[in-house]
Steps between C-alpha positions, in 0.01 A plus 500: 500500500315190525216600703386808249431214240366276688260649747360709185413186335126360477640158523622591871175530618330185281814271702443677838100541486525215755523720801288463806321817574329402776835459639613826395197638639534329840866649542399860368196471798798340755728801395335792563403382836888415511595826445168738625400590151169698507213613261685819305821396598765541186642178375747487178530134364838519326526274215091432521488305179180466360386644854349187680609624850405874422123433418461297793664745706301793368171251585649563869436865444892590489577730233775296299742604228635217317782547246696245333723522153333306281256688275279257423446378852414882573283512218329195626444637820381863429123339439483425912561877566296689669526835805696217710690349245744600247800335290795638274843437351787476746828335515614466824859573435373843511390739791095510539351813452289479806661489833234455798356223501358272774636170384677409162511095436768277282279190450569112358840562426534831375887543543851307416449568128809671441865420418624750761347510864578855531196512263295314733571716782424824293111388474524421836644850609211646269226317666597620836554852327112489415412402837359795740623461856358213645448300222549162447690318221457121403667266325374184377801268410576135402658294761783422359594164690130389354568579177837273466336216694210496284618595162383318234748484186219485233117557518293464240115665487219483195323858520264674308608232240873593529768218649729697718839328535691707860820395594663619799835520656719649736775724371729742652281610793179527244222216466507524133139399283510451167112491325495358162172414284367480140188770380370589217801271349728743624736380763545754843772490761508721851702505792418540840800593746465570865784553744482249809527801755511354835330636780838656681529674146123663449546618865835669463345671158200607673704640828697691273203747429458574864201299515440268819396158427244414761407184378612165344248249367500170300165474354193665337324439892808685638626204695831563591848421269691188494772469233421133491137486477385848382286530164617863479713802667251798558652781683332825692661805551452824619584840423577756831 
């Protein structure tokens, strides 16, 4: 699959590096007051990448898990551990081992990536499997009516010395990205493909479980959803 490729690669992270992590911050701070997250609380951030939402999280005094499948994220990640914080190797297609925790979070578009749904519902059925009762899932999603009003067809970006050429387009339910650039005189190609769930769709997925959603939100302030104007879907549910 794409993702296993791409997400492992170095050159993900040099084209991405541009991330705003005060923003990230800001919405980890927002959340757990969203959601009643305390210091000791158990949080699993599932995929956690190179673990940008984890360390902050553990900062908080949480004590956070983050797993994701890329190796070399992990590996990246491992030199922020510490009693509160902790990383490993985990695809999400599978069951996690640990099953009580207080919150588990699916952040900046962590889902869609497969060529069958039913896959997509299977991580979602094993995040609310690790969930103890009372525990909260979130999703972090791409709104999808944003992303076909705003779609750009090619982007290009100078990096780190490297000219990034991204072209994007809509196919078969998927926003499809294709990254090409030259290094090292060696030419590199990687996909990006992300199903355009809509909102109707993540709920029904996530209601499936048996989890209760108890909240809809648009934003990274948690203002509420509009399909038309919405940056993002972020759901909140429940488990009883």
């Amino acid at each position: 699959m794409w993702y296993k490729d791409w997400f492992n690669s170095d050159y993900y992270h040099i084209l991405y590096r541009h991330r705003d992590e005060k923003e990230a911050e800001s919405f980890m701070i927002r959340l757990a007051g969203q959601i009643g997250l305390r210091p000791d609380m158990r949080v699993l951030d599932l995929p956690c990448g190179r673990g940008r939402h984890s360390v902050f999280l553990s900062k908080m005094g949480l004590n956070v898990t983050g797993a994701d499948l890329s190796v070399n994220s992990i590996e990246f990640a491992k030199q922020f551990e510490d009693e509160k914080l902790h990383f490993l190797v985990h695809d999400m297609l599978q069951p996690f081992p640990e099953k009580n925790f207080d919150a588990v979070l699916n952040l900046f578009t962590s889902l869609g990536y497969f060529d069958d749904p039913a896959d997509d519902y299977r991580c979602i059925r094993n995040m609310a499997d690790a969930l103890k009762e009372n525990g909260h899932l979130v999703i972090d999603f791409l709104n999808p009516t944003q992303v076909r009003r705003h779609m750009q067809e090619t982007q290009d970006y100078e990096i780190e010395g490297i000219s990034f050429v991204v072209n994007k387009k809509i196919e078969n339910g998927f926003v499809v990205k294709n990254v090409r650039f030259l290094h090292d005189d060696e030419q590199h190609c990687y996909t990006e493909k992300v199903r355009l769930f809509e909102l109707n769709e993540l709920s029904d997925m996530v209601n499936a479980t048996g989890l209760q959603i108890i909240g809809t939100f648009g934003d990274y302030s948690f203002g509420p959803y509009n399909k038309d104007r919405s940056d993002r879907i972020i759901l909140i549910a429940r488990k009883y």
